[in-house]
ZADO-1210 file (C-alpha; in nm, 4 decimals, padded with zeros to 6 digits):
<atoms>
<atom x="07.6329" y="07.8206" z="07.1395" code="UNK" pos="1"/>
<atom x="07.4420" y="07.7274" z="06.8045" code="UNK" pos="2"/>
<atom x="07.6458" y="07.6634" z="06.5385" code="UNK" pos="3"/>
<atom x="07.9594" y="07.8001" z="06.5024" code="UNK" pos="4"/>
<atom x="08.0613" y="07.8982" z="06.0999" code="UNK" pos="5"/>
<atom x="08.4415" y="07.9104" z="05.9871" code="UNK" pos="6"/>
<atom x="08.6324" y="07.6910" z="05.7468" code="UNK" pos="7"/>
<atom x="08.9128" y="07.5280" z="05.9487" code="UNK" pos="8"/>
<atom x="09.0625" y="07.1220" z="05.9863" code="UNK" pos="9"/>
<atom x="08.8787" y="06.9660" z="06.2718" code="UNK" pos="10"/>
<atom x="08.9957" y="06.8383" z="06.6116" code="UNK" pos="11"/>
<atom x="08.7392" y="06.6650" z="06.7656" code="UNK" pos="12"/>
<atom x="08.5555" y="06.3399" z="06.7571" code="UNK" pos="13"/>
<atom x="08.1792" y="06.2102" z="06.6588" code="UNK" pos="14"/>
<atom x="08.0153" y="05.9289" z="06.8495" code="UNK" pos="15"/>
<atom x="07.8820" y="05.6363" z="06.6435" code="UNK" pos="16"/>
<atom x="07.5368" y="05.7578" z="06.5530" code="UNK" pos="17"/>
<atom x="07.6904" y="06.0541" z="06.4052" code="UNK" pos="18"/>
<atom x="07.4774" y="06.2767" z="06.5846" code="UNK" pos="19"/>
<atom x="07.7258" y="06.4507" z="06.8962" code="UNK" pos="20"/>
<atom x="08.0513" y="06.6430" z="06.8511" code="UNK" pos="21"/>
<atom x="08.2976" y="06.6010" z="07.1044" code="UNK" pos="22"/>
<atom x="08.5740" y="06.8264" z="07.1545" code="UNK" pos="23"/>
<atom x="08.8315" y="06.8002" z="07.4343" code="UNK" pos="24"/>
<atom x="09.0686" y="07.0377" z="07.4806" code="UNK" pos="25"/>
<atom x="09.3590" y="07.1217" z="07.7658" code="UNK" pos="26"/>
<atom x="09.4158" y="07.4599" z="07.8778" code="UNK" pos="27"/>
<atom x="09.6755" y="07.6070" z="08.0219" code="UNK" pos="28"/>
<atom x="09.4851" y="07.7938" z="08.3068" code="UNK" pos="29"/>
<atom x="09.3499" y="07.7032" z="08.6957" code="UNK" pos="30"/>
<atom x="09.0007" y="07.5483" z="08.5816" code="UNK" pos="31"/>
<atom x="08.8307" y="07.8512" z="08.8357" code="UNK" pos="32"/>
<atom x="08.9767" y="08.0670" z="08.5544" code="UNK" pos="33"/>
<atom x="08.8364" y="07.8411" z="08.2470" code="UNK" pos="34"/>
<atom x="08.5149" y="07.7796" z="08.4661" code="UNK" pos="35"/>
<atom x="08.4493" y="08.1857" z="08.4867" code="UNK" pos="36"/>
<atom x="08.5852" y="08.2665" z="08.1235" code="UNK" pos="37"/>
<atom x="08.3265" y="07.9787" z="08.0061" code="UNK" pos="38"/>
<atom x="08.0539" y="08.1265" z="08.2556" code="UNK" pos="39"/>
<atom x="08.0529" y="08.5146" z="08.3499" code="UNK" pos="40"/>
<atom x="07.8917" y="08.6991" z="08.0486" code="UNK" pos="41"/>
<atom x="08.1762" y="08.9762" z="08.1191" code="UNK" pos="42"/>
<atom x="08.4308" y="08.7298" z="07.9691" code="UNK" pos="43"/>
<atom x="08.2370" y="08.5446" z="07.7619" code="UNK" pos="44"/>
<atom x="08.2134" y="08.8430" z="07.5094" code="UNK" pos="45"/>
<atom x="08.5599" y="08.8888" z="07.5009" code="UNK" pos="46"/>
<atom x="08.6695" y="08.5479" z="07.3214" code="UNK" pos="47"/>
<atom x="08.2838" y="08.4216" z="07.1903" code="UNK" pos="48"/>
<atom x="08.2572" y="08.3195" z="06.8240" code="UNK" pos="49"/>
<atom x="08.5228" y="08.1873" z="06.5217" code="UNK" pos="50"/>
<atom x="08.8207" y="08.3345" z="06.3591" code="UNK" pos="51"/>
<atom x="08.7515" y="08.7141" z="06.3000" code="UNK" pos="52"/>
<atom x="08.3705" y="08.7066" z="06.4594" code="UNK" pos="53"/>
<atom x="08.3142" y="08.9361" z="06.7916" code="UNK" pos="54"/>
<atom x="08.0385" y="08.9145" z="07.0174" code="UNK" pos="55"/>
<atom x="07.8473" y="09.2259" z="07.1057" code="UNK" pos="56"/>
<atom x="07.5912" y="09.0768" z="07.3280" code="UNK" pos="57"/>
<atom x="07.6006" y="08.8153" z="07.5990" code="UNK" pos="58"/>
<atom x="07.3683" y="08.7785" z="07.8534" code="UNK" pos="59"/>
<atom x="07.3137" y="08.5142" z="08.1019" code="UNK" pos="60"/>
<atom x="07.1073" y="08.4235" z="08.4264" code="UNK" pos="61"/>
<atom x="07.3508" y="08.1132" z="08.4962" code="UNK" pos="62"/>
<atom x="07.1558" y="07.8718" z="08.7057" code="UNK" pos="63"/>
<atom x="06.9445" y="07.5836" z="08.6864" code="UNK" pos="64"/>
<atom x="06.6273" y="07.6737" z="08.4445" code="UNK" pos="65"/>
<atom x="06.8399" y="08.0389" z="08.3581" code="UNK" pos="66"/>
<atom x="06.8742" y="08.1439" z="07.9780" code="UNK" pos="67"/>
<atom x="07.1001" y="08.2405" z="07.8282" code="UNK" pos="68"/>
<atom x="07.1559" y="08.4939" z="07.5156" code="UNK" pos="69"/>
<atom x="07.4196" y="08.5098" z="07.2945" code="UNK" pos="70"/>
<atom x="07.5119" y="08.7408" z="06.9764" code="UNK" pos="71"/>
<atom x="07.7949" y="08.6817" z="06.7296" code="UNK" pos="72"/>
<atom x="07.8722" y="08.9135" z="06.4668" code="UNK" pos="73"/>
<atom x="08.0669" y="08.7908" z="06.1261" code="UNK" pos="74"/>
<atom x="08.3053" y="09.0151" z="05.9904" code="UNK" pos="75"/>
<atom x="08.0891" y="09.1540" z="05.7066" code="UNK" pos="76"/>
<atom x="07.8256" y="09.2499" z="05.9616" code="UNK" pos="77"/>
<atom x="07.6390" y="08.9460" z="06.0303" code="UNK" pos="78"/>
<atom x="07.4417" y="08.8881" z="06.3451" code="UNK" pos="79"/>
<atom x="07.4037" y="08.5436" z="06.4656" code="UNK" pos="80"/>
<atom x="07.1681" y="08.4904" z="06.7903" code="UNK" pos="81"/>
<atom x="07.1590" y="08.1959" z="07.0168" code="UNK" pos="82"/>
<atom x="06.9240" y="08.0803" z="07.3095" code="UNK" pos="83"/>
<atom x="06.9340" y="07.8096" z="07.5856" code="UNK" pos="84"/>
<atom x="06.7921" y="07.7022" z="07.9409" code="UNK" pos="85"/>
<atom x="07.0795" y="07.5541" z="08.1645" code="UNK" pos="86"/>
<atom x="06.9400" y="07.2383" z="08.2548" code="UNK" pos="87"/>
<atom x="07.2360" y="07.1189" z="08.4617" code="UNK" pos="88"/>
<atom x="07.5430" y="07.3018" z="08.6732" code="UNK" pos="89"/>
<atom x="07.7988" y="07.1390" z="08.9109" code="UNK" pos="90"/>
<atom x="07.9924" y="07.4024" z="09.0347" code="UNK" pos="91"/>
<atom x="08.3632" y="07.3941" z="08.8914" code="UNK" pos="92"/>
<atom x="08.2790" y="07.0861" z="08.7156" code="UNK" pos="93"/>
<atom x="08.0012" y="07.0798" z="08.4656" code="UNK" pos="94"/>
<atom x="07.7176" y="07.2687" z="08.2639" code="UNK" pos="95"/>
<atom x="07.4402" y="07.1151" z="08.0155" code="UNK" pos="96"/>
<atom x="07.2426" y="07.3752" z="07.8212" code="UNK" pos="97"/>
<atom x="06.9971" y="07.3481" z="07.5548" code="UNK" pos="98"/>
<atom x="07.1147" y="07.5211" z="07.2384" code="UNK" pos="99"/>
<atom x="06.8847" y="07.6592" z="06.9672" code="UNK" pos="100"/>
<atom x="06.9648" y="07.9672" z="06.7425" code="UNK" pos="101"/>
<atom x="06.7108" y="08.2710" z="06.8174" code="UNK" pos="102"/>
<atom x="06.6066" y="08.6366" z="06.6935" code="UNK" pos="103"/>
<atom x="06.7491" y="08.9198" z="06.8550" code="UNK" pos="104"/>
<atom x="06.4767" y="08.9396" z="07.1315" code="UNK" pos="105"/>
<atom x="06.5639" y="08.5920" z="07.2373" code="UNK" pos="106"/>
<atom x="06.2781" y="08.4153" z="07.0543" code="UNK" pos="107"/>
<atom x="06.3709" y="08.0427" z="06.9089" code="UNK" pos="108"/>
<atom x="06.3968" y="08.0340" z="06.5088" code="UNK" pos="109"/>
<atom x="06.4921" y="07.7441" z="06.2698" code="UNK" pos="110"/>
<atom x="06.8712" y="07.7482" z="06.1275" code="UNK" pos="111"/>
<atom x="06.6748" y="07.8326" z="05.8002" code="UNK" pos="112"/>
<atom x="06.6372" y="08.2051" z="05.9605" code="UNK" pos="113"/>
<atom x="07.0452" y="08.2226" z="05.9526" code="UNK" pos="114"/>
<atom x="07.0538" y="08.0628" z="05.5415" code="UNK" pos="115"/>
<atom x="07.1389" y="07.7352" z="05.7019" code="UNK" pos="116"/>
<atom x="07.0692" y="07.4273" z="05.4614" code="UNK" pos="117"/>
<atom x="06.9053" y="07.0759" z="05.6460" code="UNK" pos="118"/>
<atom x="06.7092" y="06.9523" z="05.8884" code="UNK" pos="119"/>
<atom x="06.7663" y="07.0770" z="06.2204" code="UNK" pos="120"/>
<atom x="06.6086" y="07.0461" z="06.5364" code="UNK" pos="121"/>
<atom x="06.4864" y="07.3562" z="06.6862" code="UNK" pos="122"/>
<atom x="06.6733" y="07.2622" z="07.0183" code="UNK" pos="123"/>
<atom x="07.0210" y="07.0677" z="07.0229" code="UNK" pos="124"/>
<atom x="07.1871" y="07.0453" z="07.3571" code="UNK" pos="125"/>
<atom x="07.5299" y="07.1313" z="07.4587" code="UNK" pos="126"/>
<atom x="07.7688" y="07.0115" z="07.7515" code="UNK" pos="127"/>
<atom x="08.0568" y="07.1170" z="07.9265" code="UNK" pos="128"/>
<atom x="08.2973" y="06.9573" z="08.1651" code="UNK" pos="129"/>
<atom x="08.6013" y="07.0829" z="08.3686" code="UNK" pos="130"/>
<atom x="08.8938" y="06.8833" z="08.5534" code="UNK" pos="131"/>
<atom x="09.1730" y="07.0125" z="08.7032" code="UNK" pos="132"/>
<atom x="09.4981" y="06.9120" z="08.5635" code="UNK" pos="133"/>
<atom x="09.8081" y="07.0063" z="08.8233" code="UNK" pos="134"/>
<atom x="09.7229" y="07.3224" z="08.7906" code="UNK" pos="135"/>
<atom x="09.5630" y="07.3397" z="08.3637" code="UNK" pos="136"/>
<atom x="09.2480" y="07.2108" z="08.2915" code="UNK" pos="137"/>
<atom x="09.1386" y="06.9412" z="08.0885" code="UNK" pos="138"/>
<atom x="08.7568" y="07.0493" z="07.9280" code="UNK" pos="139"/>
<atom x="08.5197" y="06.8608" z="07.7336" code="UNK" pos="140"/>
<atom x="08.2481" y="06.9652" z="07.4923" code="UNK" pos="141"/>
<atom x="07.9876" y="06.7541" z="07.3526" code="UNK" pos="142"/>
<atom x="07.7166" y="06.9282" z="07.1634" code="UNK" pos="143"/>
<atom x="07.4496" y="06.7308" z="07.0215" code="UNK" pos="144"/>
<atom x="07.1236" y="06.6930" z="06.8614" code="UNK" pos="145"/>
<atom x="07.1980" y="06.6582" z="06.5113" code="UNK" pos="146"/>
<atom x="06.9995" y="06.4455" z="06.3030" code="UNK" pos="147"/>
<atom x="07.3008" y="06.2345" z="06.1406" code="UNK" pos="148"/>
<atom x="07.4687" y="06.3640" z="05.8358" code="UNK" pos="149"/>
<atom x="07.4132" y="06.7052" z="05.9591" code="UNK" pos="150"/>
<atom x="07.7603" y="06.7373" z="06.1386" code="UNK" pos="151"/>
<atom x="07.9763" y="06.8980" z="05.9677" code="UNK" pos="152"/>
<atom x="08.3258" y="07.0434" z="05.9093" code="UNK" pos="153"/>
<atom x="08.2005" y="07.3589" z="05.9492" code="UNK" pos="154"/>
<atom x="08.0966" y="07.2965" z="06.2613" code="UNK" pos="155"/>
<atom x="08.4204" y="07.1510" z="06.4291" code="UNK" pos="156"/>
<atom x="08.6191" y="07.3946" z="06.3159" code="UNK" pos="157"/>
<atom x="08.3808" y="07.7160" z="06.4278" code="UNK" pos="158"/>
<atom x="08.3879" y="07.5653" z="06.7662" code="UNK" pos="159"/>
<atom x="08.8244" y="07.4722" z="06.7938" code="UNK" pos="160"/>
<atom x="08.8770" y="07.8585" z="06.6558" code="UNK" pos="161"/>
<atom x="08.6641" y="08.0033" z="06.9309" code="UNK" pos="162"/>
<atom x="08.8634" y="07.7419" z="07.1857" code="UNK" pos="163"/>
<atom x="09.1862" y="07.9190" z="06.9670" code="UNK" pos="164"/>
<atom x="09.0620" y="08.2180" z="07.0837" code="UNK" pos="165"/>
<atom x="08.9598" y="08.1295" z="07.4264" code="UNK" pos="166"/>
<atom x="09.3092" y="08.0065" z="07.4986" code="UNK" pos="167"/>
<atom x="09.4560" y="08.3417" z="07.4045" code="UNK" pos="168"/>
<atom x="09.2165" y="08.5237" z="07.6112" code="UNK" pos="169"/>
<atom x="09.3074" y="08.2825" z="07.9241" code="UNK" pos="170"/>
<atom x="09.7110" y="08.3617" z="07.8870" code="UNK" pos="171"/>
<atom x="09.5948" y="08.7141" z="07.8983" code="UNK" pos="172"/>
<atom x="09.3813" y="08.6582" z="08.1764" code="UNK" pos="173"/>
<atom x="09.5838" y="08.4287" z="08.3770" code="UNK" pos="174"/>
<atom x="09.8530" y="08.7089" z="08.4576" code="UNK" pos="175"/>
<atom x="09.5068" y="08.8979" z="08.6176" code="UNK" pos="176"/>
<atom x="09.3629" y="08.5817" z="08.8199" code="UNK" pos="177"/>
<atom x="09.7454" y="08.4607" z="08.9658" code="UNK" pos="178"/>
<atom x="09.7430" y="08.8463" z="09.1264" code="UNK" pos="179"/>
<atom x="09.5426" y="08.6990" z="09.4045" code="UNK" pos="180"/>
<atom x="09.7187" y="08.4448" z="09.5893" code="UNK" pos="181"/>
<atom x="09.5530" y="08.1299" z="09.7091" code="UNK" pos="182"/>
<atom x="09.7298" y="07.8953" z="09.9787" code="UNK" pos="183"/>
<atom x="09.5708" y="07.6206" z="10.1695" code="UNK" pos="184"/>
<atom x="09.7796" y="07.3447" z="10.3021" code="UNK" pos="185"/>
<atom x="09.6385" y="06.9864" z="10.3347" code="UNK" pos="186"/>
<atom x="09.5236" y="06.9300" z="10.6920" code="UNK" pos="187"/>
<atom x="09.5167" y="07.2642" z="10.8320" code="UNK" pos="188"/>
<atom x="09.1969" y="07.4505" z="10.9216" code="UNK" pos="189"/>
<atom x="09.3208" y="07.7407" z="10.7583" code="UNK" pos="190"/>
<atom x="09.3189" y="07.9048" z="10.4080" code="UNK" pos="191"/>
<atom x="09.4987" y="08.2573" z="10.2979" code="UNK" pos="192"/>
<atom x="09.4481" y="08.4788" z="10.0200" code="UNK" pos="193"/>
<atom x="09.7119" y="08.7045" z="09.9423" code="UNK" pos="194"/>
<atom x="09.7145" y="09.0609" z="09.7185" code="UNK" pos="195"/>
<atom x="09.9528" y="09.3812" z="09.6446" code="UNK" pos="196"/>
<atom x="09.7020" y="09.6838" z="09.5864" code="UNK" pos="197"/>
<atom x="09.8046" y="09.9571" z="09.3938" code="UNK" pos="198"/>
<atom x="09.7156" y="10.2064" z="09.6311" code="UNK" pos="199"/>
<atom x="09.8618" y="10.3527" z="10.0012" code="UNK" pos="200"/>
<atom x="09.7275" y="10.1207" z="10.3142" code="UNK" pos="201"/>
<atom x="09.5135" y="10.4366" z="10.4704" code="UNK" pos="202"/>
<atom x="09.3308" y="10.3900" z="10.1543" code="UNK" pos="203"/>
<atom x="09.2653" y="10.0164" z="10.1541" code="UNK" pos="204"/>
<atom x="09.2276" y="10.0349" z="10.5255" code="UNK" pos="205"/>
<atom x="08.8970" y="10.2960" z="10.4352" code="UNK" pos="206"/>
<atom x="08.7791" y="09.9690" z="10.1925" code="UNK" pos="207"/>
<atom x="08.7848" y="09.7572" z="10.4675" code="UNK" pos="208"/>
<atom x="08.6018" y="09.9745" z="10.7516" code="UNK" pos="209"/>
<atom x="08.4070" y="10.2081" z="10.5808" code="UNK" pos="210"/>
<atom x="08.0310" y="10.0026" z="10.5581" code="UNK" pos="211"/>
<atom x="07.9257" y="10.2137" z="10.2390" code="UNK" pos="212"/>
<atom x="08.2781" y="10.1211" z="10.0442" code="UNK" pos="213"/>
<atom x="08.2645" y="09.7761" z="10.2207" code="UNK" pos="214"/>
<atom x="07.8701" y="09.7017" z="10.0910" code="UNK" pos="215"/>
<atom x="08.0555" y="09.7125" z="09.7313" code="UNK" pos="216"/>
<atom x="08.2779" y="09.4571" z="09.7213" code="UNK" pos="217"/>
<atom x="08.2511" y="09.2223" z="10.0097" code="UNK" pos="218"/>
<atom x="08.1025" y="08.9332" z="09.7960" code="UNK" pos="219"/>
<atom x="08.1004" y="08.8265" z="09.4544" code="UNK" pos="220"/>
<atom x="07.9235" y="08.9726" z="09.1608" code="UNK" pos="221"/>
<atom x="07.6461" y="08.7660" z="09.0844" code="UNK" pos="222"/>
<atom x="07.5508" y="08.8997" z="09.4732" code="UNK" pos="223"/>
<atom x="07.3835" y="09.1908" z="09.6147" code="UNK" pos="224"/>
<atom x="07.5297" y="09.3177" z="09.9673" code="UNK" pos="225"/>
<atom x="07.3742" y="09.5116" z="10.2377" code="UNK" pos="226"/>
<atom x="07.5012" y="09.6490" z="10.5485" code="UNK" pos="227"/>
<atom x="07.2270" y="09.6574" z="10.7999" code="UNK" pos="228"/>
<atom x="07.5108" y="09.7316" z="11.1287" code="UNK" pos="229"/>
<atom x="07.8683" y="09.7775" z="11.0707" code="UNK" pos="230"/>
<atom x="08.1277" y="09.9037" z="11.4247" code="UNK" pos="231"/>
<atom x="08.4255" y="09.8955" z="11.2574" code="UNK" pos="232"/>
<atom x="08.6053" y="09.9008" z="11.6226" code="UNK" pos="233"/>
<atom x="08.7196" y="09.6097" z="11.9189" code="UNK" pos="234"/>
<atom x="08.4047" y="09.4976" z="12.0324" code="UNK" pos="235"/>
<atom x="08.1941" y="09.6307" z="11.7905" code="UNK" pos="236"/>
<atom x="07.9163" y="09.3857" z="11.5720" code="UNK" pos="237"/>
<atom x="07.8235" y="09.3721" z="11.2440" code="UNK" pos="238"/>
<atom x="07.5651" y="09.2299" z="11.0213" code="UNK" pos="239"/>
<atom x="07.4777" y="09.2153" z="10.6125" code="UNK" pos="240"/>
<atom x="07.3235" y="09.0456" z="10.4201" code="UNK" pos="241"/>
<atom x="07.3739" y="08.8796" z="10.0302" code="UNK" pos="242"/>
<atom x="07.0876" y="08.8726" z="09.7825" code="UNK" pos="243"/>
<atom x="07.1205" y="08.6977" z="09.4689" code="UNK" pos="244"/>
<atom x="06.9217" y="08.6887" z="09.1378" code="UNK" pos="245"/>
<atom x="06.6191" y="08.4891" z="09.2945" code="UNK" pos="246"/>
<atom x="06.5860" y="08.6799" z="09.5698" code="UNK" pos="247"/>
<atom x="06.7314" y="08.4238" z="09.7969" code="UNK" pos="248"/>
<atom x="06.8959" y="08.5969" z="10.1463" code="UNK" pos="249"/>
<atom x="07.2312" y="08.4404" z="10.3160" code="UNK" pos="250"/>
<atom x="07.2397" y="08.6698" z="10.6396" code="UNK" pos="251"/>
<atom x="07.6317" y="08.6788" z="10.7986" code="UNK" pos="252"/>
<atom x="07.7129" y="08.8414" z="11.1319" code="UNK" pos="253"/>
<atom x="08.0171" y="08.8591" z="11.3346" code="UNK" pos="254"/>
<atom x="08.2375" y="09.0666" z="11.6384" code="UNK" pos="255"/>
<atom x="08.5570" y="09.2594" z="11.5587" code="UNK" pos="256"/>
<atom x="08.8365" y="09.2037" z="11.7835" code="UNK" pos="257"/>
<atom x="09.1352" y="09.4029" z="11.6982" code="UNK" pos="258"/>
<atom x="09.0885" y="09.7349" z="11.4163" code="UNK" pos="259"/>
<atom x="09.3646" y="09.9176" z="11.3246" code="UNK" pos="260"/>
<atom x="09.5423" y="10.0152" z="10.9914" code="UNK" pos="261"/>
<atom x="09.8018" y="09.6994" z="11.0248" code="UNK" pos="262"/>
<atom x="09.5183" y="09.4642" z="11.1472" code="UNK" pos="263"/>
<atom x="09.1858" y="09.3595" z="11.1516" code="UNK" pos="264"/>
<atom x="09.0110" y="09.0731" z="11.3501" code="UNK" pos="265"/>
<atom x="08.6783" y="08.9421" z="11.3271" code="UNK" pos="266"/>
<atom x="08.4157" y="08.6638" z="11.3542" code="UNK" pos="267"/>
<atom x="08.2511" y="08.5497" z="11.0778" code="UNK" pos="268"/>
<atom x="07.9088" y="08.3264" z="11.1220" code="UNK" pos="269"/>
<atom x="07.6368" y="08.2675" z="10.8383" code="UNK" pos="270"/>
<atom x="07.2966" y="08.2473" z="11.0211" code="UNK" pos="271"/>
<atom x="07.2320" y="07.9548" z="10.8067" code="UNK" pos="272"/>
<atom x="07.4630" y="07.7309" z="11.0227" code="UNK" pos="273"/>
<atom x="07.4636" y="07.8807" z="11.3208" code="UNK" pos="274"/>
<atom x="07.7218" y="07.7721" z="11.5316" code="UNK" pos="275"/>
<atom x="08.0059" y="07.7567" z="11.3015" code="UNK" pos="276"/>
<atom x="08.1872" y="08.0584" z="11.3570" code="UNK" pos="277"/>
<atom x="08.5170" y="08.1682" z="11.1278" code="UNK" pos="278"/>
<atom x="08.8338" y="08.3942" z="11.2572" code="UNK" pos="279"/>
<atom x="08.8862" y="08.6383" z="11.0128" code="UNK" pos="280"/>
<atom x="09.2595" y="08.8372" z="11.0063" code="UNK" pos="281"/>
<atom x="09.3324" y="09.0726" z="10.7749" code="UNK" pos="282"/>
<atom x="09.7175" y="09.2118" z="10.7698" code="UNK" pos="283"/>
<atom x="09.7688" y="09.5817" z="10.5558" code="UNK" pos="284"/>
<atom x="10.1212" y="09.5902" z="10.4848" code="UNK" pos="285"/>
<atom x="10.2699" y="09.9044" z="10.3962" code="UNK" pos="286"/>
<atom x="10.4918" y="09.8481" z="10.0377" code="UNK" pos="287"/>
<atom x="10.6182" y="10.1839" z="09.9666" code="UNK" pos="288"/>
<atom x="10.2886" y="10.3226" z="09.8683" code="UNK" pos="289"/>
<atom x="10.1250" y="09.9789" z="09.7714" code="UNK" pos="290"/>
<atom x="09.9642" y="09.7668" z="09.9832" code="UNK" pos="291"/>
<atom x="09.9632" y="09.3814" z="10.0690" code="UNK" pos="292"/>
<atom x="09.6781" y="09.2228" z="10.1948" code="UNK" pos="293"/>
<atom x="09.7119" y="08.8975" z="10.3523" code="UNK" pos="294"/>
<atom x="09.3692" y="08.7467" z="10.4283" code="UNK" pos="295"/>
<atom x="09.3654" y="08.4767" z="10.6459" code="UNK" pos="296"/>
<atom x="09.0687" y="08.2504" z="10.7277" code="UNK" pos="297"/>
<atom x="09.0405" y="07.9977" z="10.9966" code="UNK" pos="298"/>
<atom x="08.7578" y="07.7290" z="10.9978" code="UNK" pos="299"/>
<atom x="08.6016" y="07.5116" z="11.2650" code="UNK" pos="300"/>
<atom x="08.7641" y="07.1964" z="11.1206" code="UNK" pos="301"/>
<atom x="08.9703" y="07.0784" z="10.8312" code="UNK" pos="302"/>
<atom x="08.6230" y="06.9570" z="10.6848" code="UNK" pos="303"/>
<atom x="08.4707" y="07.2813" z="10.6858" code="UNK" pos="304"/>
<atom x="08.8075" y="07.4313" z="10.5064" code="UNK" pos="305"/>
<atom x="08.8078" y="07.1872" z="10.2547" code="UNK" pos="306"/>
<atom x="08.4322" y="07.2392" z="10.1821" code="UNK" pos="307"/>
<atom x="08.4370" y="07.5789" z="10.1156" code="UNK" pos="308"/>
<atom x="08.7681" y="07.4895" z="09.8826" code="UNK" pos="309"/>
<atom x="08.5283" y="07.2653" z="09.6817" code="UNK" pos="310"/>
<atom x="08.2958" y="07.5073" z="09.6693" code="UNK" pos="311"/>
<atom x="08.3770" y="07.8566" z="09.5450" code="UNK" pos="312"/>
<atom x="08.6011" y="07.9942" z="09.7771" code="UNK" pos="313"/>
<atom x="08.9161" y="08.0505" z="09.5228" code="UNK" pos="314"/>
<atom x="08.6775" y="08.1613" z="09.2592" code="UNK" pos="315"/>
<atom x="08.5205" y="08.4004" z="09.4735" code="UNK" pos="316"/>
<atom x="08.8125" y="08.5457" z="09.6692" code="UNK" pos="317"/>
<atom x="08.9310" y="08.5921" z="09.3848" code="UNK" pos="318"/>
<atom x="08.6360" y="08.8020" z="09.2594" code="UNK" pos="319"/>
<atom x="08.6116" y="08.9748" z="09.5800" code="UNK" pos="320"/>
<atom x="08.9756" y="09.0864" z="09.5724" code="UNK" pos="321"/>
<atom x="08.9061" y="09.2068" z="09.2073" code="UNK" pos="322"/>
<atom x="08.6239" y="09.3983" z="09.3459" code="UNK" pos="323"/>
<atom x="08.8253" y="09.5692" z="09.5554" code="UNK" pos="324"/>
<atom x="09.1041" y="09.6717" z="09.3814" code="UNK" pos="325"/>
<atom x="08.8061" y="09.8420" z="09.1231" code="UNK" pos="326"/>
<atom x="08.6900" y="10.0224" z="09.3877" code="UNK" pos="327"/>
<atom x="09.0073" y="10.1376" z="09.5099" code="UNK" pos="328"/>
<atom x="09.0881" y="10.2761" z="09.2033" code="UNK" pos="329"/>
<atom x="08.7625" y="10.4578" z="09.1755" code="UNK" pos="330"/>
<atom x="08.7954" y="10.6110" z="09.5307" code="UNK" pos="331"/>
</atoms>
């Protein structure tokens, strides 16, 4: 995030004191899309840095107290590093993140380091917020910290060419995320997720009931899964668990009812609300050698629906579908 170089006319606003860039921008993309482009290190390197700069190295342990590490390389060769702690994230809505530029191993430096004329704080601190637009997204950045006089052209414009660039890369991208099919209508208890897989249904069907193919995609990256019992038949149980960075466990258990290659049927309870028990049905439709998945999940309540809406449930079933279609094409 530290300080972008290119030579460009600005778009953005200062506040009074001079001392906070603001930069607002609407993108034409579902803001689970700009929230994961801005967020997953897997994207991020794919659209980082100005006009003509590429980003070799991004790395990121995104949560509260995390850092980050970021490289840009300039087109003759260049290599500017960047550092943070995210001090703030609202899931879908916001980030705050200090911003300081760093040697290659992470450690904090002065802009001097980079040939950078001034007096600049070792730490500035950067912001990002997301709305949702009927379906684009409306984000705001405000990165500040400067002492005043200090913002300059430069600046601006090194941050609205890697936005340029960032709105390419989400046309490209958008194509990918709209290949998983999210509908939830207002008051029902219900939410679906549809996808065609390029591949036959016997093979998707193995995805599905196989637990050592299943442990690989059945939640979203940033989480671990293991399969401690899986009876991929009526009556049978199963159990796993998801790990993520911290080493914090979210056990899930559940009953199949119905398993066949057109159909499967299952409970779906996380241990840490017990009680609140989701019906599961996944439909395999045959497509002349592709497959459509419709996954259909039914809640306790119209609360509990909307809930998980709010909270990741596009954004991951979207993952998760992209997960599988990897591993599909791997097996």
């Amino acid at each position: 995030m530290a300080q972008a170089l290119s030579e460009k006319r600005p778009r953005a606003g200062r506040e009074k004191k001079g001392e906070t860039i603001t930069i607002t921008r609407t993108f034409d993309a579902p803001r689970g899309l700009v929230w994961k482009a801005w967020t997953d290190p897997a994207l991020i390197v794919r659209w980082w840095g100005p006009k003509g700069f590429t980003t070799p190295v991004a790395k990121s342990d995104f949560r509260v107290g995390g850092r980050y590490l970021y490289c840009m390389r300039a087109p003759d060769g260049k290599e500017i590093w960047s550092t943070g702690v995210f001090r703030e994230i609202v899931h879908l809505q916001k980030t705050v993140a200090t911003d300081s530029f760093a040697d290659e191993n992470g450690n904090v430096v002065p802009a001097s380091y980079y040939g950078m004329e001034g007096e600049f704080p070792l730490e500035l601190q950067a912001s990002a917020t997301f709305s949702d637009q009927k379906g684009r997204t409306k984000f705001v950045l405000r990165h500040g910290g400067f002492p005043p006089g200090e913002i300059t052209k430069m600046t601006i414009a090194g941050w609205n060419e890697m936005f340029d660039k960032l709105e390419t890369f989400l046309k490209e991208e958008r194509a990918n995320w709209e290949k998983t099919l999210l509908t939830a209508e207002p008051g029902k208890q219900e939410a679906t997720i549809i996808r065609v897989f390029d591949a036959p249904r016997e093979k998707v069907f193995r995805a599905y009931t196989n637990p050592e193919l299943r442990a690989k995609w059945w939640a979203p990256r940033r989480l671990s899964i293991d399969i401690e019992k899986m009876e991929a038949k009526a009556g049978g149980s199963w159990r796993m668990v998801n790990r993520d960075k911290d080493g914090n466990e979210f056990w899930f258990h559940g009953v199949y009812h119905e398993v066949s290659p057109t159909r499967i049927v299952y409970t779906f309870e996380f241990e840490g609300m017990p009680e609140h028990v989701m019906l599961g049905i996944a439909s395999l439709e045959d497509m002349d050698g592709k497959t459509k998945v419709t996954e259909k999940t039914i809640f306790e309540s119209v609360d509990e629906r909307d809930a998980m809406l709010k909270y990741d449930m596009e954004e991951g079933g979207r993952e998760v579908m992209d997960r599988l279609a990897e591993l599909i094409e791997k097996h």
